[in-house]
ROSEDO-318853 format. One record per residue: residue number from 1; residue in one letter; x negated, y negated, z negated of N, C-alpha, C, O in turn. Coordinates in pm, whole numbers, plus 50000, padded with zeros to 5 digits. Each point is the difference from the previous one (the first is absolute). Last residue first. Layout:
% ROSEDO-318853
RODO resi resn   n.u   n.v   n.w  ca.u  ca.v  ca.w   c.u   c.v   c.w   o.u   o.v   o.w
RODO  NUM    a     X     Y     Z     X     Y     Z     X     Y     Z     X     Y     Z
...
% end
This chain:
% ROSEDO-318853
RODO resi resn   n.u   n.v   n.w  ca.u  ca.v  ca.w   c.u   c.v   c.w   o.u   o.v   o.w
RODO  160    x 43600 51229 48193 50101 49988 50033 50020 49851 49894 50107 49940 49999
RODO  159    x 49682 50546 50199 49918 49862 49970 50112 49943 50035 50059 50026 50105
RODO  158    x 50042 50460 49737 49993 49933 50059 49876 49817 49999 49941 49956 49901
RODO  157    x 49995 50575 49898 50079 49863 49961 49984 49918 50077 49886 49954 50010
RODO  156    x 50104 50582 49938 49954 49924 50065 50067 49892 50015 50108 49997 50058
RODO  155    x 49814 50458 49674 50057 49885 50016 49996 49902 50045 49988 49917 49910
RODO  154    x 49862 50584 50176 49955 49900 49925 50084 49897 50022 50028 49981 50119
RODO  153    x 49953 50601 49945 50044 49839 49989 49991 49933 49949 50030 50016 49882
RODO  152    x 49783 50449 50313 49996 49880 49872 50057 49929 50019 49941 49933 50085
RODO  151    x 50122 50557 50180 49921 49859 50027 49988 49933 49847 50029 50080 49911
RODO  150    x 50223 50314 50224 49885 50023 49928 49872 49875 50011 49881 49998 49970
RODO  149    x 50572 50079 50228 49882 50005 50084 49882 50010 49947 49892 50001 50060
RODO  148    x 50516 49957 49672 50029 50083 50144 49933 50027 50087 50030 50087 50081
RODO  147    x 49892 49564 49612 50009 50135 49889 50010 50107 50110 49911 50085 50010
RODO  146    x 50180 49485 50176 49843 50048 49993 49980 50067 49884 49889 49978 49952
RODO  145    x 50538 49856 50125 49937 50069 50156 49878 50055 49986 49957 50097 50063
RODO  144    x 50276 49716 49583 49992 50162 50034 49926 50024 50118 49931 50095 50035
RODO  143    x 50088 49481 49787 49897 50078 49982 50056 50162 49949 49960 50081 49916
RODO  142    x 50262 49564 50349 49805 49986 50031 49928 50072 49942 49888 50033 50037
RODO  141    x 50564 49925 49857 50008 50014 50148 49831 50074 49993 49945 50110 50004
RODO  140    x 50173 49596 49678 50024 50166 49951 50018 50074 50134 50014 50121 49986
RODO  139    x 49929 49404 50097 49895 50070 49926 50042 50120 49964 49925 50083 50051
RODO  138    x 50377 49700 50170 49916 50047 50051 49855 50058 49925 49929 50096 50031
RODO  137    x 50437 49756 49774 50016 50126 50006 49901 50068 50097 49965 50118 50002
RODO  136    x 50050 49482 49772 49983 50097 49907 50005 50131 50132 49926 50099 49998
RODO  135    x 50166 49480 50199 49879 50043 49980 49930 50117 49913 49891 50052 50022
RODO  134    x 50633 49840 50055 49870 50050 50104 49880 50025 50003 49950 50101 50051
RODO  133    x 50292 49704 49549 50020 50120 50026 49910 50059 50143 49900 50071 49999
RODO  132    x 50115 49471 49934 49887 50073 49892 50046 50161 50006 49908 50081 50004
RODO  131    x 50312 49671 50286 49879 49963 50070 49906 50070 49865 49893 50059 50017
RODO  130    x 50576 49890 49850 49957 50064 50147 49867 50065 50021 49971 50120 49992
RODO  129    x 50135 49529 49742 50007 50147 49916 50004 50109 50095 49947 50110 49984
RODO  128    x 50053 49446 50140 49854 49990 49934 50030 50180 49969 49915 50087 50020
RODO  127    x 50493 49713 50176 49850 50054 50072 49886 50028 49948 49921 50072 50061
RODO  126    x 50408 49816 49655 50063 50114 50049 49854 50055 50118 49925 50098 50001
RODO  125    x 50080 49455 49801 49950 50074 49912 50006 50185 50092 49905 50074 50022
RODO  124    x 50220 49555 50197 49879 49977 50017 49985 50126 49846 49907 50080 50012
RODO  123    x 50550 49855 50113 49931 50131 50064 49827 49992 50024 49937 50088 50059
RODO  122    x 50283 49628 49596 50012 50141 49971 49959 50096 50118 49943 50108 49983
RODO  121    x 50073 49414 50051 49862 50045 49928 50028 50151 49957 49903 50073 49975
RODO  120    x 50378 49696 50340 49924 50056 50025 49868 50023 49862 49891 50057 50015
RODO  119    x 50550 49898 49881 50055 50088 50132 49830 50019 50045 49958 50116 50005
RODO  118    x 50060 49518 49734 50036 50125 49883 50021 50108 50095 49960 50102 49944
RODO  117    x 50100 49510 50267 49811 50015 49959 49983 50080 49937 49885 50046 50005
RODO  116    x 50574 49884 50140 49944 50068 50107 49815 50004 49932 49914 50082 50030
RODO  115    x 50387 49731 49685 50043 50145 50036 49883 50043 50118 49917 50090 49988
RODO  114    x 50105 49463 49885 49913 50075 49905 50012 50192 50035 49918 50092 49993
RODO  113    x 50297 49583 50290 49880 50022 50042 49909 50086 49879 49906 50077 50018
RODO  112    x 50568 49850 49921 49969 50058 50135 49848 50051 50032 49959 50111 50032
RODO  111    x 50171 49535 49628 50026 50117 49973 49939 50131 50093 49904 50074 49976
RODO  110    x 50095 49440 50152 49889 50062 49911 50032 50199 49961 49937 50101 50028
RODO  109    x 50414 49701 50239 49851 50024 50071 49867 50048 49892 49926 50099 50001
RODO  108    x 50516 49744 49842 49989 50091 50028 49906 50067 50104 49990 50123 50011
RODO  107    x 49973 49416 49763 50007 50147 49963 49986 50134 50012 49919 50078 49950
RODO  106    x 50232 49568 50355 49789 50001 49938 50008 50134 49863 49956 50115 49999
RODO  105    x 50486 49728 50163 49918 50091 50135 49861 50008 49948 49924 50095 50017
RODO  104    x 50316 49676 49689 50048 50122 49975 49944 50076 50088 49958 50113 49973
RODO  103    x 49952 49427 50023 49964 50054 49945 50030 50171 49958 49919 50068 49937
RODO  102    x 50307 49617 50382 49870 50059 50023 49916 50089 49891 49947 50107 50031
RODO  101    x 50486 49772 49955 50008 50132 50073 49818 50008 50020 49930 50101 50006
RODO  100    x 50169 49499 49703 50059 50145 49960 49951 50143 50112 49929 50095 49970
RODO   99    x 50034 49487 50241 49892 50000 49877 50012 50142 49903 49917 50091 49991
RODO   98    x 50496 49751 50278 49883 50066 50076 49880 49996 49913 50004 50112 49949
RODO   97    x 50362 49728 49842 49989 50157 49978 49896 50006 50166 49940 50107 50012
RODO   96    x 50020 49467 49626 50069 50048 50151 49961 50173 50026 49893 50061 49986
RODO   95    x 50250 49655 49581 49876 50056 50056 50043 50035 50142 50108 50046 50039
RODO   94    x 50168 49756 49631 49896 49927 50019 49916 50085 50055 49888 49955 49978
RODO   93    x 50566 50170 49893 49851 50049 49922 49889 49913 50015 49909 50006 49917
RODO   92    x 50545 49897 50252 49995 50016 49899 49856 50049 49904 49962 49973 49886
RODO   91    x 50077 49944 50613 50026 49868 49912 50004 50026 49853 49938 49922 49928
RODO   90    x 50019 50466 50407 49885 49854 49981 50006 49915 49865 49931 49986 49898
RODO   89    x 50437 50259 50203 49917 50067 49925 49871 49965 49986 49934 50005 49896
RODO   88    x 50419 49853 50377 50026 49931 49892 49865 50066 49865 49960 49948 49896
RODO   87    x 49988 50185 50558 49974 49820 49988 50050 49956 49874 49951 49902 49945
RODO   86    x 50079 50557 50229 49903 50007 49948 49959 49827 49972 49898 49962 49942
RODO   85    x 50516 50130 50165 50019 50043 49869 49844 49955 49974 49971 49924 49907
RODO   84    x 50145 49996 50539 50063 49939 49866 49994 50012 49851 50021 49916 49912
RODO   83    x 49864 50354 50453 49908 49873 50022 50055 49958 49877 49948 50020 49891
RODO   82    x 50347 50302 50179 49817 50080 49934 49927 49872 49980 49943 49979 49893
RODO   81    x 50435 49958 50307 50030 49990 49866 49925 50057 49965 49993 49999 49877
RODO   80    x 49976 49969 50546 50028 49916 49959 49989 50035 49843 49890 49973 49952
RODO   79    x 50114 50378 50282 49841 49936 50015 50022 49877 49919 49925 49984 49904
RODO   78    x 50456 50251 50146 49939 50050 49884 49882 49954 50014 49934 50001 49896
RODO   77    x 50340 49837 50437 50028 49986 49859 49914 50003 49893 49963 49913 49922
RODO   76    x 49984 50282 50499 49923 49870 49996 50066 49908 49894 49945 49894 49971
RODO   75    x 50177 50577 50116 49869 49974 49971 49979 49855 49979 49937 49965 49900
RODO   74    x 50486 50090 50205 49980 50074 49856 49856 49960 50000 49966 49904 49932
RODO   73    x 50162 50007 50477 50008 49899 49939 50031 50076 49860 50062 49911 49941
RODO   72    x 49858 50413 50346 49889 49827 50049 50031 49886 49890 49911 49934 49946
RODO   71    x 50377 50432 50058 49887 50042 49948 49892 49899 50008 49923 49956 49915
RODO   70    x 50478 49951 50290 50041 50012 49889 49860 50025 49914 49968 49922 49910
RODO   69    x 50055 50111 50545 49976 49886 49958 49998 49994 49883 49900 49946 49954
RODO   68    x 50189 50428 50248 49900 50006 49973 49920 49814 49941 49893 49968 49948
RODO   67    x 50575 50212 50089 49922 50076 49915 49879 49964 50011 49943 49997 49891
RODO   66    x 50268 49818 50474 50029 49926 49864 49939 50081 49832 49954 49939 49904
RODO   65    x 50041 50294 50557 49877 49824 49958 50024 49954 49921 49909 49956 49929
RODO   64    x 50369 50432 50108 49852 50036 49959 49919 49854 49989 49926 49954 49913
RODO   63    x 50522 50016 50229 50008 50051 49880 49852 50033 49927 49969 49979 49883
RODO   62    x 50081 49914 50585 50029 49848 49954 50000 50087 49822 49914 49949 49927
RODO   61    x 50111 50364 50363 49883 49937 50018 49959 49894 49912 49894 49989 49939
RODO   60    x 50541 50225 50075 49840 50106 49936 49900 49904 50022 49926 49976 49905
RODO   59    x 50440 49834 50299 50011 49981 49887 49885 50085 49925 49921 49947 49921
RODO   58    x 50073 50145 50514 49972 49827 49978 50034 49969 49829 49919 49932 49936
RODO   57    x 50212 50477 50209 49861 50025 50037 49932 49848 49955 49902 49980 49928
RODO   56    x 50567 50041 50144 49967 50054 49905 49867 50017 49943 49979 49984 49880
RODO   55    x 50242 49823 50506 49980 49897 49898 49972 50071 49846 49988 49938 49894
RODO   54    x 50012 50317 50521 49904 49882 49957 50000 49925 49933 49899 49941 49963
RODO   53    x 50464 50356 50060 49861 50081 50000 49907 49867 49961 49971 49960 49888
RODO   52    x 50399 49949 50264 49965 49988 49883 49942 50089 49954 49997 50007 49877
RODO   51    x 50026 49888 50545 49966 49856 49947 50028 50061 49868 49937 49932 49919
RODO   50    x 50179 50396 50320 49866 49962 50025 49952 49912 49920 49901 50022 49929
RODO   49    x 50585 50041 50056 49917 50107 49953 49838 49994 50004 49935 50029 49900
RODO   48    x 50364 49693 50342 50015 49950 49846 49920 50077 49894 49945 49958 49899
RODO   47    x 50057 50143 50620 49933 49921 49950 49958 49914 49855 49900 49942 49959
RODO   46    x 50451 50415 50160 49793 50034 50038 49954 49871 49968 49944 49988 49891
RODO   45    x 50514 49884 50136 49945 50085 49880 49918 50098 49971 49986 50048 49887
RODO   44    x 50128 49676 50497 49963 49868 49854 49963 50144 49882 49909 50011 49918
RODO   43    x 50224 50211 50479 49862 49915 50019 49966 49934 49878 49895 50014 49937
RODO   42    x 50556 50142 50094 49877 50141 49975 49886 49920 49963 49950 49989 49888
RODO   41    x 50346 49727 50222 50014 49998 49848 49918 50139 50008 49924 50024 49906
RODO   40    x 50168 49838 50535 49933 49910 49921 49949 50008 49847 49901 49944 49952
RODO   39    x 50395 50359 50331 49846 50017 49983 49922 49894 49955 49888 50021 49953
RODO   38    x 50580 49946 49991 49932 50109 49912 49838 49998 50036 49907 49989 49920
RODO   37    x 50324 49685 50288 49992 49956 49859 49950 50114 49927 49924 49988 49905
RODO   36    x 50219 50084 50528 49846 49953 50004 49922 49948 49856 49881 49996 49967
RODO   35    x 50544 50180 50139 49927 50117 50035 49875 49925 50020 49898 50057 50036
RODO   34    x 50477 49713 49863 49936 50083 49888 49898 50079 50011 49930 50043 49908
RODO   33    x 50216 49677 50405 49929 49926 49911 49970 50105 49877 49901 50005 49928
RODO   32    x 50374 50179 50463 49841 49913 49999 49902 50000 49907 49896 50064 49985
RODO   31    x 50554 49993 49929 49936 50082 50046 49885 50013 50019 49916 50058 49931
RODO   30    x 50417 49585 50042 49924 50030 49842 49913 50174 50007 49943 50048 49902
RODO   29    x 50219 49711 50526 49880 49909 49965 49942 50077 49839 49885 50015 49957
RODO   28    x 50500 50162 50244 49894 50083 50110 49858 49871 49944 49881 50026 50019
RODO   27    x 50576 49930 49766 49958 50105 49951 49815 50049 50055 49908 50056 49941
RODO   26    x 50345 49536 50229 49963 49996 49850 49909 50171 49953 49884 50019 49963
RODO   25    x 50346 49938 50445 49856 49948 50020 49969 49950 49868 49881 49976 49985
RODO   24    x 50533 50268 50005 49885 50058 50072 49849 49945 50015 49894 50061 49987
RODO   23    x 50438 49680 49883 49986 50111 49899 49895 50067 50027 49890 50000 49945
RODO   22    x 50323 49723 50363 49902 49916 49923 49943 50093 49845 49913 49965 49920
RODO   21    x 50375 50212 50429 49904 49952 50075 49909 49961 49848 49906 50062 49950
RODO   20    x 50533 49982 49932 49908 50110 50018 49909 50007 50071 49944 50107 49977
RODO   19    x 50318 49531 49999 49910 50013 49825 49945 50179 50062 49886 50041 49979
RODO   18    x 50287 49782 50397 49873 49924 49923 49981 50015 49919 49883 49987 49963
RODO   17    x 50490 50295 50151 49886 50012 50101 49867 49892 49944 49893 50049 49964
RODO   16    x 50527 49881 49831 49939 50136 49954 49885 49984 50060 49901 49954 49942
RODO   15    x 50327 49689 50182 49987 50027 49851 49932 50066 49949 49919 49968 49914
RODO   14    x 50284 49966 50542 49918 49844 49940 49976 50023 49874 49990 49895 49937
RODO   13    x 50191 50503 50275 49915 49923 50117 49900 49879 49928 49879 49978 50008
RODO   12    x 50455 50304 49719 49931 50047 50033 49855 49940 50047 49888 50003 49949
RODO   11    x 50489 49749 50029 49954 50053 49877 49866 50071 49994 49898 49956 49949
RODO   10    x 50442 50038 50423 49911 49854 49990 49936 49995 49889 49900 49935 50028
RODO    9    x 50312 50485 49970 49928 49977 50133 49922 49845 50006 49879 49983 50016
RODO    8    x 50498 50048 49713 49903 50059 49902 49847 50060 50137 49884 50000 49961
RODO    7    x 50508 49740 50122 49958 49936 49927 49859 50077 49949 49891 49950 49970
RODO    6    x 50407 50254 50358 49912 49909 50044 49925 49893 49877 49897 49941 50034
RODO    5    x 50395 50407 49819 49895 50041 50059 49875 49925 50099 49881 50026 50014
RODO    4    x 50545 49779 49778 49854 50062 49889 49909 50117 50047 49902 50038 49936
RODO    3    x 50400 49587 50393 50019 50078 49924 49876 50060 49904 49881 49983 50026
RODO    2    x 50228 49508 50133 49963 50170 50030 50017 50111 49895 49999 50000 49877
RODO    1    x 50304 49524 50288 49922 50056 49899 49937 50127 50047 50064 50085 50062
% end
């Protein structure tokens, strides 16, 4: 039989030494790996950070087109149901409202235009009153000048 120092020496030799070998190279691989698993997980997490930056910017983006679709398709609703309405509104009055809009544009042209003929017979009057003032005055013009020169003045009527 051996003794327990030789037992615990063979112990040692076939026991210890490999699980502590194999520890070691356990420990020296989870070393490694961590030390690469961290910079891996720095990296994934710049990069997780980036990408969600962008997926942020992408959501703003995607948030505004859809806002802006939204409006696209409000308008073309409300065009719709304008058409619609002005078709049930056809139907109910019997008159077709273009005929309507026309007649309302003629109108308001006549109108317009009476304004603007009223616009010019007043400055045809306004000029006439003008043109009769000027002439008054050239005459009172005409006949100081020739009180002033001891001349005569005679009225002298155009051929006209």
């Amino acid at each position: 039989m051996s003794s327990l120092p030789d037992i615990a020496k063979n112990a040692q030799k076939d026991v210890v030494v490999p699980v502590s070998n194999k520890i070691q190279i356990v420990r020296d691989i989870v070393q490694e790996n961590f030390k690469s698993v961290k910079f891996t997980l720095n990296g994934v997490s710049s990069n997780c950070s980036s990408s969600a930056l962008n997926v942020i910017k992408m959501s703003e983006k995607v948030d505004k087109a859809l806002a802006e679709i939204q409006s696209v398709k409000d308008s073309i609703k409300t065009i719709t149901d304008a058409s619609d309405s002005k078709a049930v509104l056809q139907e109910l009055t019997g008159v077709r409202l273009s005929q309507v809009e026309d007649h309302l544009i003629k109108e308001i042209v006549n109108v317009q235009y009476k304004t603007v003929e009223v616009d010019l017979q007043t400055k045809n009057i306004s000029d006439a009153r003008t043109c009769a003032t000027g002439a008054e005055y050239v005459g009172r013009k005409d006949r100081v000048n020739s009180a002033k020169f001891g001349g005569v003045y005679t009225e002298q009527k155009g051929a006209g």
